[in-house]
VMD Tcl script that builds the backbone (N, CA, C; Angstrom):
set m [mol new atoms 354]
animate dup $m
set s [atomselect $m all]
$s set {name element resname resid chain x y z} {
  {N N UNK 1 A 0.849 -1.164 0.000}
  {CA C UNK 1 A 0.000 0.000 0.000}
  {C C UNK 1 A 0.906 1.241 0.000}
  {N N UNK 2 A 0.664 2.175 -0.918}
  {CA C UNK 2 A 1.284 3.340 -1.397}
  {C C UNK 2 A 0.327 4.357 -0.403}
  {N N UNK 3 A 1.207 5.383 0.059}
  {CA C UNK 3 A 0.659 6.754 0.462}
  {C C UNK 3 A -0.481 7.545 -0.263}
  {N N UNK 4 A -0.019 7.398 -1.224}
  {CA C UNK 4 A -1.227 8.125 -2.594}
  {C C UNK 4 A -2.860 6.976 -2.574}
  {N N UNK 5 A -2.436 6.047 -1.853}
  {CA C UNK 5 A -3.502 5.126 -2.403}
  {C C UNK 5 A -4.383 5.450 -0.647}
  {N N UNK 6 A -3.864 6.213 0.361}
  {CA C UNK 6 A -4.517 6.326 1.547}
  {C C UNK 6 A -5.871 6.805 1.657}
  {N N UNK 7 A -6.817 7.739 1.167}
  {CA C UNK 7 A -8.368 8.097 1.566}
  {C C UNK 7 A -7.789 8.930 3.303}
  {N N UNK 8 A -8.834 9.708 3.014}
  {CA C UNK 8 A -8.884 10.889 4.553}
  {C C UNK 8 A -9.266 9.785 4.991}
  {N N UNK 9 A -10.346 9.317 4.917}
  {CA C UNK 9 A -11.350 7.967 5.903}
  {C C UNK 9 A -10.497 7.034 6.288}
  {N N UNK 10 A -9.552 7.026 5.763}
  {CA C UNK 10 A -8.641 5.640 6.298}
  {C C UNK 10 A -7.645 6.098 7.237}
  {N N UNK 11 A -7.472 7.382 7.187}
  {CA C UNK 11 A -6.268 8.072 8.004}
  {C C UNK 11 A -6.771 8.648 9.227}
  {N N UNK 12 A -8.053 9.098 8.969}
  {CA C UNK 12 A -9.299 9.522 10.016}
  {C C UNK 12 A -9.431 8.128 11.025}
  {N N UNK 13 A -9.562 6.874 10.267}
  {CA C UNK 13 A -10.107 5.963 11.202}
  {C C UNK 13 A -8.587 5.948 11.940}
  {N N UNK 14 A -7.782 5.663 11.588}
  {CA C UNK 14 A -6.509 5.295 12.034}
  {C C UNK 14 A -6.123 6.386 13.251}
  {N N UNK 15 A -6.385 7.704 12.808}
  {CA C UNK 15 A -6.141 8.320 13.878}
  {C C UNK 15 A -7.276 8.074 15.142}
  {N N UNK 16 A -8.661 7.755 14.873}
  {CA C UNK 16 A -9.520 7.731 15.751}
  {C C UNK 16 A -9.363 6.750 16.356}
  {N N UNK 17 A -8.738 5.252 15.841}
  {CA C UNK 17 A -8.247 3.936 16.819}
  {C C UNK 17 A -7.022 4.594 17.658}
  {N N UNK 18 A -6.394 5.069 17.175}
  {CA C UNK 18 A -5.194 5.510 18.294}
  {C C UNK 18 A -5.632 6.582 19.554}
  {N N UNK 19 A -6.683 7.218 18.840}
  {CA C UNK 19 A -6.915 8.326 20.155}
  {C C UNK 19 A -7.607 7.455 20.941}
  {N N UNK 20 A -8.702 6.319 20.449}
  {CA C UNK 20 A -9.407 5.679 21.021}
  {C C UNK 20 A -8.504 4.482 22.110}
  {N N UNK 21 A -7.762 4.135 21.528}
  {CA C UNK 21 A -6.426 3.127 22.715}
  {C C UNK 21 A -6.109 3.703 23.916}
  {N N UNK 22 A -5.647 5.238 22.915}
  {CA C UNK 22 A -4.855 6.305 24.189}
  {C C UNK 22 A -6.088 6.351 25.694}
  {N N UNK 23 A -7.468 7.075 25.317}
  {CA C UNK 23 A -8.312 6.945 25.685}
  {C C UNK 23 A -8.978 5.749 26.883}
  {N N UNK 24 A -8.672 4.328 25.810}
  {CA C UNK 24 A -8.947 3.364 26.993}
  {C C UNK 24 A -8.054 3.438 28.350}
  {N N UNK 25 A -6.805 3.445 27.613}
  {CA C UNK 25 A -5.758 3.215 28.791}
  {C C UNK 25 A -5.867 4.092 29.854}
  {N N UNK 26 A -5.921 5.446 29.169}
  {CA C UNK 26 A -6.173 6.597 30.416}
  {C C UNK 26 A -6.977 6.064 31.436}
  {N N UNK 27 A -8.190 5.322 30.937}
  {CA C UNK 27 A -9.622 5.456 31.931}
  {C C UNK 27 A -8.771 4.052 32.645}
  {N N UNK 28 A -8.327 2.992 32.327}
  {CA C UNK 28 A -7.876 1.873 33.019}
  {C C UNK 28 A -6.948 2.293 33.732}
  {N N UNK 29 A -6.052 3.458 33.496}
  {CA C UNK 29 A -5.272 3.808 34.428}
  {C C UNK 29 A -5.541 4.713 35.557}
  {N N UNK 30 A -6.989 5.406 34.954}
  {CA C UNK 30 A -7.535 6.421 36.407}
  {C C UNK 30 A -8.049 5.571 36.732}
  {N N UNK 31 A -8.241 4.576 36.550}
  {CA C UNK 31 A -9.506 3.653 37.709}
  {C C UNK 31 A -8.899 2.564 38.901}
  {N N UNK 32 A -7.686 1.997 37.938}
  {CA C UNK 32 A -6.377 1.740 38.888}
  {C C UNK 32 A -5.959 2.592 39.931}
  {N N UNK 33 A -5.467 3.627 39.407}
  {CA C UNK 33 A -5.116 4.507 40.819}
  {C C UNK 33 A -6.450 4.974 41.455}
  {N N UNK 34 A -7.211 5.353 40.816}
  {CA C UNK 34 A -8.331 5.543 42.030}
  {C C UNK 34 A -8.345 4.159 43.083}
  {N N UNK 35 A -8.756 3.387 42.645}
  {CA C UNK 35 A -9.045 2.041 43.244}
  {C C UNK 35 A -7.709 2.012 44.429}
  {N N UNK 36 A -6.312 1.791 44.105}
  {CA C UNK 36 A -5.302 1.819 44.475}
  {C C UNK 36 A -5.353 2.589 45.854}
  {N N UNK 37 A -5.433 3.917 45.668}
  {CA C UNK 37 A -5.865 5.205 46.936}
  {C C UNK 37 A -6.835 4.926 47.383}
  {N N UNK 38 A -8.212 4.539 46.919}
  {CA C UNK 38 A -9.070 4.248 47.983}
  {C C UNK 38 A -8.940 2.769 48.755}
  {N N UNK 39 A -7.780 2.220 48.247}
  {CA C UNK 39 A -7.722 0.656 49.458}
  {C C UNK 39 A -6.659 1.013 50.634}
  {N N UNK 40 A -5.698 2.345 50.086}
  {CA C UNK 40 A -4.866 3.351 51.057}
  {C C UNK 40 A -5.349 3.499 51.822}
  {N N UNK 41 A -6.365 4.630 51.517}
  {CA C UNK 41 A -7.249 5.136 52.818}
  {C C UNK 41 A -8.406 4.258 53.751}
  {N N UNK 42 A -8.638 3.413 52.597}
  {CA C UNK 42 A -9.056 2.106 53.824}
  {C C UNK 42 A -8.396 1.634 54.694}
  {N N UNK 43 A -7.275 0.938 54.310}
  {CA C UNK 43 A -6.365 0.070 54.682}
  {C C UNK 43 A -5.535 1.384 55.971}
  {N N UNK 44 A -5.162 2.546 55.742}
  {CA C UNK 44 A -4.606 3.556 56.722}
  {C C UNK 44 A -4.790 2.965 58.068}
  {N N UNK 45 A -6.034 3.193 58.994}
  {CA C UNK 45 A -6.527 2.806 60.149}
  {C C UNK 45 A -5.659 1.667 60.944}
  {N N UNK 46 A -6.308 0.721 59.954}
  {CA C UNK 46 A -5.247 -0.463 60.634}
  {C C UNK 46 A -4.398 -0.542 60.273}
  {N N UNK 47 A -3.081 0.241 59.477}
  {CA C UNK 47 A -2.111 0.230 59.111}
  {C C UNK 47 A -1.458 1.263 61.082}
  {N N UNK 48 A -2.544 2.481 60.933}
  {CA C UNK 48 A -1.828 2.877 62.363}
  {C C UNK 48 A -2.203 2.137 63.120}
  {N N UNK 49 A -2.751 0.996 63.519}
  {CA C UNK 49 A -2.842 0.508 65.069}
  {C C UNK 49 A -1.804 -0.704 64.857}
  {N N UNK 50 A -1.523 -1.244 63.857}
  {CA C UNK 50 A -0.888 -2.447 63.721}
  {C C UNK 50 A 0.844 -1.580 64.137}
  {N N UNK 51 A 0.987 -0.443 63.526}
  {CA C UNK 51 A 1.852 0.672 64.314}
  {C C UNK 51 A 1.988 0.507 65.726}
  {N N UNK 52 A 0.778 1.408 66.147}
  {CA C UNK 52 A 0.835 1.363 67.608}
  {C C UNK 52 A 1.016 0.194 68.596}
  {N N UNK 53 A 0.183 -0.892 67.733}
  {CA C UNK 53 A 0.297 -2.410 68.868}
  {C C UNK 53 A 1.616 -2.695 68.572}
  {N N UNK 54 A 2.689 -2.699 67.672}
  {CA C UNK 54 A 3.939 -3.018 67.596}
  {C C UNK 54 A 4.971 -2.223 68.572}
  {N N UNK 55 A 4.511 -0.729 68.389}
  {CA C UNK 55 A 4.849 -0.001 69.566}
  {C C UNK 55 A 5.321 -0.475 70.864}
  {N N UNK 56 A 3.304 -0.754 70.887}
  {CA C UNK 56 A 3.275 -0.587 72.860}
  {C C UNK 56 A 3.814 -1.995 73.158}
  {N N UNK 57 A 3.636 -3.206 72.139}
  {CA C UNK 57 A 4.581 -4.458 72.664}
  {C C UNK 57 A 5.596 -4.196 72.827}
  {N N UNK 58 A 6.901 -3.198 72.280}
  {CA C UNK 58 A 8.250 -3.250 72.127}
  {C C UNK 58 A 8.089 -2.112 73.779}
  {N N UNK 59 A 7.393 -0.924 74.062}
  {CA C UNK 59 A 6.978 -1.244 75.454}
  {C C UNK 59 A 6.904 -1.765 76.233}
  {N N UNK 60 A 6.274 -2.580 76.515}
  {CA C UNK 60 A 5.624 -3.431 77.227}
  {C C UNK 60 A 6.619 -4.539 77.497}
  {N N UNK 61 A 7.471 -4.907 76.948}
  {CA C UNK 61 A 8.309 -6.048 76.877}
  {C C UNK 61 A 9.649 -5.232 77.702}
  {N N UNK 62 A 9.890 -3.632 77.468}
  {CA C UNK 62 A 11.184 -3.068 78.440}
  {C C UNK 62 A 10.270 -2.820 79.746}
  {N N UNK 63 A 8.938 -2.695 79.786}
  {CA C UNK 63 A 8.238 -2.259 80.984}
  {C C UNK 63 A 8.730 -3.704 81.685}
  {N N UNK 64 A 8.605 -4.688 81.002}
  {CA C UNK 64 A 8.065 -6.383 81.915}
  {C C UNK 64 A 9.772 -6.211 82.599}
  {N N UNK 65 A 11.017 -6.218 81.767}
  {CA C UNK 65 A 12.285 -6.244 82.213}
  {C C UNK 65 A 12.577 -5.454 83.006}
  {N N UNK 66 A 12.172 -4.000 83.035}
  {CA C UNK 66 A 12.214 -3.175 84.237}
  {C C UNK 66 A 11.790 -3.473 85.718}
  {N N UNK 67 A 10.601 -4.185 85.355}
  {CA C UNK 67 A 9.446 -4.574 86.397}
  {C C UNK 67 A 10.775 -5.891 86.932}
  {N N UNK 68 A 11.353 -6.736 86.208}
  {CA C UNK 68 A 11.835 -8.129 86.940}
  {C C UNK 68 A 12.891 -7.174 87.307}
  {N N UNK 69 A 14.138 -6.599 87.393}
  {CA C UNK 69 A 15.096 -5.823 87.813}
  {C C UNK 69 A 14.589 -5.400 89.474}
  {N N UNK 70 A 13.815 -4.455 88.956}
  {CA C UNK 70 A 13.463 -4.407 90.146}
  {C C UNK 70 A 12.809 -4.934 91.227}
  {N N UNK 71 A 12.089 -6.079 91.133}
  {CA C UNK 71 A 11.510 -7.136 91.984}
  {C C UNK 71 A 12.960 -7.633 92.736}
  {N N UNK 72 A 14.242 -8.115 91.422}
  {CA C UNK 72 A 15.230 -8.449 92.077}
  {C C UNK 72 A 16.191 -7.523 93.418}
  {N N UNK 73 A 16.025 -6.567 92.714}
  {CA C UNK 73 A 16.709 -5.833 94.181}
  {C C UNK 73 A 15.708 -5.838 95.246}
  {N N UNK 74 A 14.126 -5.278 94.774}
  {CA C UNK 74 A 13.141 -6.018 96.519}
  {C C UNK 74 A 14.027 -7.017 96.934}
  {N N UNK 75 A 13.735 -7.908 96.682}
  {CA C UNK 75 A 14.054 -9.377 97.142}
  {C C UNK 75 A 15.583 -9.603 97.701}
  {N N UNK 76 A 16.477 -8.614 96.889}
  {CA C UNK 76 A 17.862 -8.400 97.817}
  {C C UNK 76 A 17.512 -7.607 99.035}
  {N N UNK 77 A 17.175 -6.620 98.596}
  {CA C UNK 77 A 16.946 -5.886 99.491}
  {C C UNK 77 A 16.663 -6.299 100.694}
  {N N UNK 78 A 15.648 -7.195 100.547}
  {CA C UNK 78 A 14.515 -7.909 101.884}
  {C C UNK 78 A 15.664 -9.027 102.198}
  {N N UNK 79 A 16.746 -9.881 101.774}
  {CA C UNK 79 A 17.751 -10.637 102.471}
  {C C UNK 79 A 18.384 -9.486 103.318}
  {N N UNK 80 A 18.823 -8.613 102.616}
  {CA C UNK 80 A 19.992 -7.492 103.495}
  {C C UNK 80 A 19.195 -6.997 104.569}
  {N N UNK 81 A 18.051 -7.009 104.469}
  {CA C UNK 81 A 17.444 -6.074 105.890}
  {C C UNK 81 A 17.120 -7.534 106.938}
  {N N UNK 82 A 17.210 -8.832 106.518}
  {CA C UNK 82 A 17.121 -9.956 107.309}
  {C C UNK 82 A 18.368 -10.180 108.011}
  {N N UNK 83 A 19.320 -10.138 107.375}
  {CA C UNK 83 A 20.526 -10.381 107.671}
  {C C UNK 83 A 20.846 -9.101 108.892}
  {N N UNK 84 A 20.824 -7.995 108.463}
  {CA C UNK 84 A 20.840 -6.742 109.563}
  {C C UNK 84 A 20.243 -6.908 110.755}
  {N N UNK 85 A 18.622 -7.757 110.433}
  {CA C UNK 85 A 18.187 -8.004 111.914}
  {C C UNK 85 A 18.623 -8.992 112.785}
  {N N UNK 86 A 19.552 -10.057 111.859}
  {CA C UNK 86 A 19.483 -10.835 112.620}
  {C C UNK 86 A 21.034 -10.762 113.574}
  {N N UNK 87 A 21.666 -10.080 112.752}
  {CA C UNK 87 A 22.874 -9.371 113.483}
  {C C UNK 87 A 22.577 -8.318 114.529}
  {N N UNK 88 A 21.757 -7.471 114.323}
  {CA C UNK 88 A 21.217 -6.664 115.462}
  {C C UNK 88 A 20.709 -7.241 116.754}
  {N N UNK 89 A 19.549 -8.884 116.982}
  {CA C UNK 89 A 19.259 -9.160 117.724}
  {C C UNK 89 A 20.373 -9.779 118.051}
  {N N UNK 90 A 21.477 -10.352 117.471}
  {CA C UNK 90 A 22.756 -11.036 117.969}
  {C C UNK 90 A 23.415 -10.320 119.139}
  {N N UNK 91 A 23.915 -9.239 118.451}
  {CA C UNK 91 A 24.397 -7.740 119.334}
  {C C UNK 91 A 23.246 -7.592 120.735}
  {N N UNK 92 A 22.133 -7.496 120.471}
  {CA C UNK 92 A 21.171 -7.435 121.611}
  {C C UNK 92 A 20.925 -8.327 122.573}
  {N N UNK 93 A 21.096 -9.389 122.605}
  {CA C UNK 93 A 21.432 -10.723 123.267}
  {C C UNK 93 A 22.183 -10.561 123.812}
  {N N UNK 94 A 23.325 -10.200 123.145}
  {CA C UNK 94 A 24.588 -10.219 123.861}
  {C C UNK 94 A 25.052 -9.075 124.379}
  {N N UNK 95 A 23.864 -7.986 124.573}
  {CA C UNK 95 A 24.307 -6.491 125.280}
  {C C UNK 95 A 23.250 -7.233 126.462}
  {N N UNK 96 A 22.143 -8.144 126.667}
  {CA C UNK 96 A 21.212 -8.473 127.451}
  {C C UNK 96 A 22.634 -9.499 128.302}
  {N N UNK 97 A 22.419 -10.680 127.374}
  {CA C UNK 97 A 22.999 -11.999 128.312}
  {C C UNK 97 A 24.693 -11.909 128.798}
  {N N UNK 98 A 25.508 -10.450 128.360}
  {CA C UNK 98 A 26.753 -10.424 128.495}
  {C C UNK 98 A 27.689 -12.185 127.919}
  {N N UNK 99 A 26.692 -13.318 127.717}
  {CA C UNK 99 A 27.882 -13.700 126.881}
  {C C UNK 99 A 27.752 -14.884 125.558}
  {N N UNK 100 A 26.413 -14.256 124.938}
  {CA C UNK 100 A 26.634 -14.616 123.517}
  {C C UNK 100 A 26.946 -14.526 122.421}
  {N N UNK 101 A 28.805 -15.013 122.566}
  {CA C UNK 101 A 29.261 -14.568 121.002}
  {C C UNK 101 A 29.351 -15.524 120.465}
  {N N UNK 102 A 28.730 -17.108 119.967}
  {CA C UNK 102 A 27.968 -17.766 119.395}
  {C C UNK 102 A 27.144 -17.084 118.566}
  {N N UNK 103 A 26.355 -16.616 118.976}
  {CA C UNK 103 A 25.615 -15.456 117.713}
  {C C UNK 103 A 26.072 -14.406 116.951}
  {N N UNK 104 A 26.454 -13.671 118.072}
  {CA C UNK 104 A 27.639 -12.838 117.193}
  {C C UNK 104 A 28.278 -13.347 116.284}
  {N N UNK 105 A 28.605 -14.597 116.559}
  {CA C UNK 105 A 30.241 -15.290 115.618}
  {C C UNK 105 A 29.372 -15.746 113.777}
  {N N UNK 106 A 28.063 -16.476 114.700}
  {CA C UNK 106 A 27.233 -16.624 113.724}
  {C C UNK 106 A 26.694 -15.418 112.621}
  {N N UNK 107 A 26.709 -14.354 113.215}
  {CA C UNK 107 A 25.537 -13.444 112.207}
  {C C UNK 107 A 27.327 -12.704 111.429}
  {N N UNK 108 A 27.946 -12.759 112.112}
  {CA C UNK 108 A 29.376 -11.680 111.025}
  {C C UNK 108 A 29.295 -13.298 110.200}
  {N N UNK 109 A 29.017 -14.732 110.167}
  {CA C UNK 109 A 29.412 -15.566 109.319}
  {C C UNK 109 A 28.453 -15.351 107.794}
  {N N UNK 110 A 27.191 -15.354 108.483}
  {CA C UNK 110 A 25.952 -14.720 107.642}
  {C C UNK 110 A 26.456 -13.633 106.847}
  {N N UNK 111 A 26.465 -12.649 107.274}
  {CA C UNK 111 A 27.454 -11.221 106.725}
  {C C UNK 111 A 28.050 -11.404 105.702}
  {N N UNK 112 A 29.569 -12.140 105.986}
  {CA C UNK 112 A 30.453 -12.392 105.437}
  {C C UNK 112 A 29.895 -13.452 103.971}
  {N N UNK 113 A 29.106 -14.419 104.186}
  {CA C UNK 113 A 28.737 -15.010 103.221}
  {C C UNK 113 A 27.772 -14.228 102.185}
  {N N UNK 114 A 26.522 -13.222 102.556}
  {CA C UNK 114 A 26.031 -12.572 101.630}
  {C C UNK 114 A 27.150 -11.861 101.455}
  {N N UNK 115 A 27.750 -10.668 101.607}
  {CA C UNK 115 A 28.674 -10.162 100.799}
  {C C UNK 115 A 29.595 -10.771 100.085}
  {N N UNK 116 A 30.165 -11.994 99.992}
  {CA C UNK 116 A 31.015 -12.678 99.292}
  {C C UNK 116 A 30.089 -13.203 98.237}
  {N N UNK 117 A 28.521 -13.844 98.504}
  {CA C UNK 117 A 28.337 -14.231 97.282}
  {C C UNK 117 A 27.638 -13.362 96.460}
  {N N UNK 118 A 28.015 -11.852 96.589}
  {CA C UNK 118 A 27.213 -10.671 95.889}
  {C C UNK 118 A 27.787 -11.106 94.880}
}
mol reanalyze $m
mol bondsrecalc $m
mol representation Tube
mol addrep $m
């Protein structure tokens, strides 16, 4: 097929299939991104809480380790103030009975063993 042998009508249709392609695609491509953005703004919501619950677990998990830390020193704590009393009533006994250093000897052994196995 020669140029000379073309007709407007044939060059007309030809251009009107191409505008007409251009055309489809546009609309398949606004309807894609529309579609696309509105599953965004759906999807947003639980996109922030699935956020936040990841958050407050990574929280929640230094809260729980904080929380055992410190239970552990209570719990030292509460040996060292046992140990103090029981050295104190030792001393008191033996400021009462003038001669129990059996206890005495005992509670510096106590002593000596929590501080060594700190």
């Amino acid at each position: 097929m020669k140029i000379e042998d073309l007709s407007w009508s044939t060059v007309l249709i030809v251009i009107g299939a191409i505008i007409l392609a251009c055309t489809i695609y546009n609309t398949i491509y606004s309807a894609l991104k529309n579609w696309r953005e509105a599953r965004k703004r759906k999807n947003q919501p639980v996109d922030d809480l699935n956020t936040k619950v990841a958050e407050n677990a990574t929280k929640l998990k230094a809260h729980d380790q904080m929380l055992e830390n410190d239970k552990k020193q209570l719990d030292e704590m509460g040996e060292q103030q046992r140990i103090m009393m029981r050295a104190l009533m030792a001393i008191l006994s033996h400021e009462i009975n003038g001669n129990s250093t059996e206890n005495l000897k005992k509670s510096l052994a106590e002593i000596n063993d929590f501080l060594i196995g700190r």
